[in-house]
C-alpha positions as CSV (number, residue, x, y, z in Angstrom):
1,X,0.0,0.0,0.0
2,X,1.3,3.4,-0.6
3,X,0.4,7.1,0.9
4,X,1.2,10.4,-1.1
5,X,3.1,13.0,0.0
6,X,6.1,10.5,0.2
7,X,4.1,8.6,3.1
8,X,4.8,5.4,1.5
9,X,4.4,1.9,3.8
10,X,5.5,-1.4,1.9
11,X,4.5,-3.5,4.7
12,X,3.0,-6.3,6.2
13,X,1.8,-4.2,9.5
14,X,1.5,-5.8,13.0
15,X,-1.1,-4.8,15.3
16,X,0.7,-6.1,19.3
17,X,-2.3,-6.3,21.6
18,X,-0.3,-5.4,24.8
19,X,-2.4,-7.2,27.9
20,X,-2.0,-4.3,31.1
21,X,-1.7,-6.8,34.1
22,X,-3.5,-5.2,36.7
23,X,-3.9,-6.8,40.4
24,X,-6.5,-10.2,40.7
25,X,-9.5,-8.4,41.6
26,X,-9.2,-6.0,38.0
27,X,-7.4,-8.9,35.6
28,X,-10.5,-9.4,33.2
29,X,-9.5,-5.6,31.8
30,X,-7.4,-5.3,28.9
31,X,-6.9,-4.1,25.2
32,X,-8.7,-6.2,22.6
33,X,-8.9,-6.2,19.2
34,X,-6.3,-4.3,18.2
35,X,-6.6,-3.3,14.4
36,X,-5.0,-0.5,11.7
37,X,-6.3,0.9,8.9
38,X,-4.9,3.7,6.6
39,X,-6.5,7.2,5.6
40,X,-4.7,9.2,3.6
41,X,-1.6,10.7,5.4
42,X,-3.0,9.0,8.8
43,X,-3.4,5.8,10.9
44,X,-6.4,5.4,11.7
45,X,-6.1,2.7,15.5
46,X,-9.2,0.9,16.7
47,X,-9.1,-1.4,19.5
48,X,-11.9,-2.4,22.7
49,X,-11.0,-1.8,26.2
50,X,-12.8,-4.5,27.9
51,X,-13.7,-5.4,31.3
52,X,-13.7,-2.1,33.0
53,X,-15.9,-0.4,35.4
54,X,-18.0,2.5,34.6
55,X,-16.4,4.9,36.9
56,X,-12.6,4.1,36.0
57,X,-10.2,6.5,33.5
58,X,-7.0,4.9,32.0
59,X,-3.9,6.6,30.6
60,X,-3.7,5.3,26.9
61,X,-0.4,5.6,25.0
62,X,0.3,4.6,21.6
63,X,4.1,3.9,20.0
64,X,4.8,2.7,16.3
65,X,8.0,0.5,16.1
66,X,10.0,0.6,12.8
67,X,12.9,-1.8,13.1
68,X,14.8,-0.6,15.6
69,X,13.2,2.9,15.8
70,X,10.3,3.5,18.2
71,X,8.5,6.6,17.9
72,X,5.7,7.9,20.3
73,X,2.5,9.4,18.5
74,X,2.1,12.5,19.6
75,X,-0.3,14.5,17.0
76,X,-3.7,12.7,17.6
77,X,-7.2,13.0,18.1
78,X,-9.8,10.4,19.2
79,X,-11.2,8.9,22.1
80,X,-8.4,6.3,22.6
81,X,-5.9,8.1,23.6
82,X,-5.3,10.1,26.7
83,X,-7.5,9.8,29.5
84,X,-9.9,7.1,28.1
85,X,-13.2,5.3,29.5
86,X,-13.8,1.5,28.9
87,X,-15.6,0.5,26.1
88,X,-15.6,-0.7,22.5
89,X,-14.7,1.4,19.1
90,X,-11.7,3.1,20.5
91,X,-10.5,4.9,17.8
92,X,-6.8,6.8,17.7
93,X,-6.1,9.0,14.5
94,X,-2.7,9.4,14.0
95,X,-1.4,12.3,11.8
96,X,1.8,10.7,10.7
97,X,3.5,13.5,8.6
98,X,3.4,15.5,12.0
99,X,5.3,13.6,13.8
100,X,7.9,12.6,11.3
101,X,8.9,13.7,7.5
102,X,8.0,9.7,6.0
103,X,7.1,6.5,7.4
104,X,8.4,3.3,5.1
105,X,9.2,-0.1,6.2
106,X,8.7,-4.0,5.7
107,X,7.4,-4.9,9.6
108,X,6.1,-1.5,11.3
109,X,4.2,-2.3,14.7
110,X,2.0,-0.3,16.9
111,X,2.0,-0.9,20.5
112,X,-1.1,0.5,22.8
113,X,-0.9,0.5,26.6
114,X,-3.3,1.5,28.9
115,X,-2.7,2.4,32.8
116,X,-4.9,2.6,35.0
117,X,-5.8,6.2,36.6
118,X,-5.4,5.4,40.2
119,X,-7.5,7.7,41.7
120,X,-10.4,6.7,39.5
121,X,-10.4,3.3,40.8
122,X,-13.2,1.9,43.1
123,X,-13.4,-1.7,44.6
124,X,-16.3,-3.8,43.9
125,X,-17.8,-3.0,47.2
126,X,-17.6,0.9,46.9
127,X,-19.1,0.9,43.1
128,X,-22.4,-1.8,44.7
129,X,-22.5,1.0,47.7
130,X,-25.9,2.9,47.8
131,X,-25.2,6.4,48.5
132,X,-26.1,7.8,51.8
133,X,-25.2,11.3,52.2
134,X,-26.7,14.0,49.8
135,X,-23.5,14.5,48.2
136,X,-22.7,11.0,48.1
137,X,-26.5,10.7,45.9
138,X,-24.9,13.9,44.0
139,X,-21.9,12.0,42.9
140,X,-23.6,8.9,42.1
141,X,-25.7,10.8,39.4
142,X,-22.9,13.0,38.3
143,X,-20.8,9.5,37.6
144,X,-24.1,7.6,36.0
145,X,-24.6,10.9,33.7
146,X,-21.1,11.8,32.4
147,X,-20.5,8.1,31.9
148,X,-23.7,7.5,29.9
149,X,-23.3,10.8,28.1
150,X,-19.5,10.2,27.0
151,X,-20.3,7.2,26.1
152,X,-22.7,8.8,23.6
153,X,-20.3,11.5,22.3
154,X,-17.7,8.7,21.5
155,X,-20.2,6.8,19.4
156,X,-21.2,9.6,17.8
157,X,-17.0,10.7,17.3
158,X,-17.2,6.9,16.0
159,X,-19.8,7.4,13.1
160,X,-18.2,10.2,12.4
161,X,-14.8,8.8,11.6
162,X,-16.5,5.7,9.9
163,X,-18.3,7.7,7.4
164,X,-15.0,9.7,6.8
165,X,-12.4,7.2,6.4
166,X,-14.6,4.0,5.0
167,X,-17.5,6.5,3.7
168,X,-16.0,6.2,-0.4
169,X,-14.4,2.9,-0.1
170,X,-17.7,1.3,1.0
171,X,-19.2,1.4,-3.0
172,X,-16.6,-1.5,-3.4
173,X,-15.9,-2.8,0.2
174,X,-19.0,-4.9,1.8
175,X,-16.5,-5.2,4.8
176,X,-16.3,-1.2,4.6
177,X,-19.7,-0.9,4.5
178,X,-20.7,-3.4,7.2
179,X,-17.9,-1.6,9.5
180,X,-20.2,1.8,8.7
181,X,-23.3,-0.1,9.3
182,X,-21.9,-1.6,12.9
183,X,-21.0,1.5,13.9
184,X,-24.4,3.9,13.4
185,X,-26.1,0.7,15.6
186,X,-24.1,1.6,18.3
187,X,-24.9,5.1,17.9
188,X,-28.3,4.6,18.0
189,X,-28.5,2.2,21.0
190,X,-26.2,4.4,22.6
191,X,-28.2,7.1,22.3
192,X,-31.4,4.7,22.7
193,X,-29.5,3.9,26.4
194,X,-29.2,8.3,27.1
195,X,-33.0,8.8,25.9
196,X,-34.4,6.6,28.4
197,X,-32.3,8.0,31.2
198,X,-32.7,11.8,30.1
199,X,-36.0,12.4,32.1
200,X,-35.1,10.4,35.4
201,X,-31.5,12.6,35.3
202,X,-33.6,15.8,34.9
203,X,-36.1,14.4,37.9
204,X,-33.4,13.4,40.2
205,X,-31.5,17.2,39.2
206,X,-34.4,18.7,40.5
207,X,-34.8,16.6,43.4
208,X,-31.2,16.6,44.4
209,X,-29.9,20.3,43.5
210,X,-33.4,22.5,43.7
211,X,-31.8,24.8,41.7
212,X,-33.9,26.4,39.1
213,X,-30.8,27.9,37.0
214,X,-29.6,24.4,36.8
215,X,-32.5,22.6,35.9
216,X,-33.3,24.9,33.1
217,X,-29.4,23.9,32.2
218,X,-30.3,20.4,32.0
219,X,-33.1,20.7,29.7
220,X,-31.3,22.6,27.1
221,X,-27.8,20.5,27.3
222,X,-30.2,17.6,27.2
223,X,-32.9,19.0,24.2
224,X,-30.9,21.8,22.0
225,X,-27.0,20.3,22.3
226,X,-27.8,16.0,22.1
227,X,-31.3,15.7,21.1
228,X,-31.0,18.5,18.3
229,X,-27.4,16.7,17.5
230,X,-28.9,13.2,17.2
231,X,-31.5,14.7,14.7
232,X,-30.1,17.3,12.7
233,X,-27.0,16.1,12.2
234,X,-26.8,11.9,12.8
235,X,-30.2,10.9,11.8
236,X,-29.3,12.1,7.9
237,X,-26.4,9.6,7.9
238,X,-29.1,6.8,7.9
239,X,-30.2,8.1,4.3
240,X,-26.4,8.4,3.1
241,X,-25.7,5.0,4.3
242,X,-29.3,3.8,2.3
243,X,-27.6,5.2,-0.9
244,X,-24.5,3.9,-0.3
245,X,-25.9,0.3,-0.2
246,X,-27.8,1.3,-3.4
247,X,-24.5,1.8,-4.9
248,X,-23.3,-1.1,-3.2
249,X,-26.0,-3.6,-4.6
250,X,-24.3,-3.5,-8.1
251,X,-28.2,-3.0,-9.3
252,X,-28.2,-0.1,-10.5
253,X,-26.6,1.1,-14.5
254,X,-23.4,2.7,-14.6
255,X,-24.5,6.0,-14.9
256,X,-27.1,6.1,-12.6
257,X,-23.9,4.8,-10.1
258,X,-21.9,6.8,-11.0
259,X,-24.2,9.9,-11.0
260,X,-25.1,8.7,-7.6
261,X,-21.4,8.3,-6.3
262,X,-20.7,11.6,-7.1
263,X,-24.2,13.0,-4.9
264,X,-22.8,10.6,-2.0
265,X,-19.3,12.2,-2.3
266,X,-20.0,15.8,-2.1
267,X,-23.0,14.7,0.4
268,X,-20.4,13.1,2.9
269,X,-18.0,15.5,2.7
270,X,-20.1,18.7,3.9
271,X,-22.1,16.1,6.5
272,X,-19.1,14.6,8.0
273,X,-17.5,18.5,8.0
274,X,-20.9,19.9,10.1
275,X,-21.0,16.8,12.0
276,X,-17.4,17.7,13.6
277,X,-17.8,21.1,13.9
278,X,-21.0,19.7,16.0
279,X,-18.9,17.2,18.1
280,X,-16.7,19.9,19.3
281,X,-19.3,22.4,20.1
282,X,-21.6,20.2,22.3
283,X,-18.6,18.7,23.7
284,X,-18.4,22.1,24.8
285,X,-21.8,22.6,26.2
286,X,-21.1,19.0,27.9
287,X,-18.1,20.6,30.1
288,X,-19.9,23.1,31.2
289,X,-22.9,21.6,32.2
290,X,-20.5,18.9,34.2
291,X,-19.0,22.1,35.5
292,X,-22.2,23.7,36.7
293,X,-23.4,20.2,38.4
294,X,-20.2,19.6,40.4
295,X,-20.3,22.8,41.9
């Protein structure tokens, strides 16, 4: 495979899943499912962090090993890297010609580790706890909500990057496509999973806090920033991805594919471009609605 701009990999490359040992009561977590895939002048990681508790934070850092040259991948975005929650669909996008001028050898390797943030970690006993105190209720909602909600925006960050790096490739890819078509299910049941949690956080705000300012904060963090979000800006993705299997079909005539292609291109690339600017601005709203309730 090659990448312009003198980016050019001849390689067989080999995804190490590196297993964090962590102490007996914790040894279920670890990185699964380790895999790469190219886009452009980036590496695009995805990997699963499994067994994890909805309360912990791990430290994730990724290295690429070229013979005897290990580098550290420093310009990324994504929700694997940094501080990262347990899940699946962690996604690391690695802007390669940032870090160094050309990347070209026959057995490259990427390495992911994650380390568990210690002052995130409960025991079993203290996650099962019911909460007492009123700040000890407080907490318990503040956890359940930013874990749900996070959950959520990294589904959403998911699609996102699906539609951008497999979005074109999935006309002649069914294993593109189906990787699309995986991914806007989790959306939806993550956002399925937020939905039916939205109006017992806003009772249990009002109950807990009885602060007016800050329930009128909850209802537009949870109607204008995700609910607007989910349909504005997510829902049309299920339409491109209809037209994409369209193409995909091979039933149509070669001009009414390519005719269509072109549409899909040109739709994808100002979708995918509103959908991040979106991202980033109710990530925004998110932080300062956490903010406000951990006051």
């Amino acid at each position: 495979m090659s990448f312009s701009h003198s980016l050019c990999i001849y390689l067989k490359v080999g995804c190490w899943l590196l297993f964090y040992t962590l102490p007996v009561s914790l040894c279920a977590q670890k990185i699964d499912n380790l895999r790469h895939d190219p886009f452009g002048n980036d590496i695009v990681l995805a990997y699963d962090l499994t067994g994890t508790l909805p309360s912990q934070q791990f430290l994730v850092k990724a290295t690429c090993q070229n013979g005897a040259q290990i580098i550290d991948l420093q310009t990324t975005e994504g929700n694997g890297i940094g501080r990262v929650r347990g899940g699946s669909g962690r996604q690391i996008v690695w802007h390669v010609l940032r870090d160094m001028p050309e990347l070209v050898g026959d057995n490259v390797t990427f390495t992911v580790t994650a380390v568990l943030l210690q002052e995130q970690r409960d025991s079993p006993a203290l996650v099962s706890a019911i909460p007492i105190s009123l700040s000890d209720r407080k907490a318990s909602l503040f956890n359940e909500l930013t874990a749900l909600t996070d959950t959520y925006l990294e589904q959403v960050y998911n699609e996102y990057t699906a539609f951008k790096t497999f979005g074109e490739r999935a006309f002649e890819s069914r294993s593109d496509l189906q990787r699309i078509d995986q991914q806007v299910t989790r959306t939806n049941e993550a956002y399925e999973k937020l939905l039916q949690n939205k109006e017992p956080f806003k009772q249990r705000i009002r109950s807990l806090w009885g602060n007016e300012k800050l329930n009128a904060d909850a209802d537009l963090f949870f109607s204008r920033s995700l609910d607007q979000m989910h349909r504005s800006f997510l829902l049309p993705f299920n339409d491109t991805l209809k037209r994409i299997n369209d193409v995909a079909s091979g039933k149509l005539k070669t001009r009414e594919r390519n005719e269509l292609i072109a549409r899909i291109k040109i739709e994808l690339d100002i979708r995918t471009s509103q959908l991040r600017e979106e991202i980033d601005s109710v990530k925004g709203d998110a932080k300062g609605f956490y903010a406000n309730l951990y006051q």
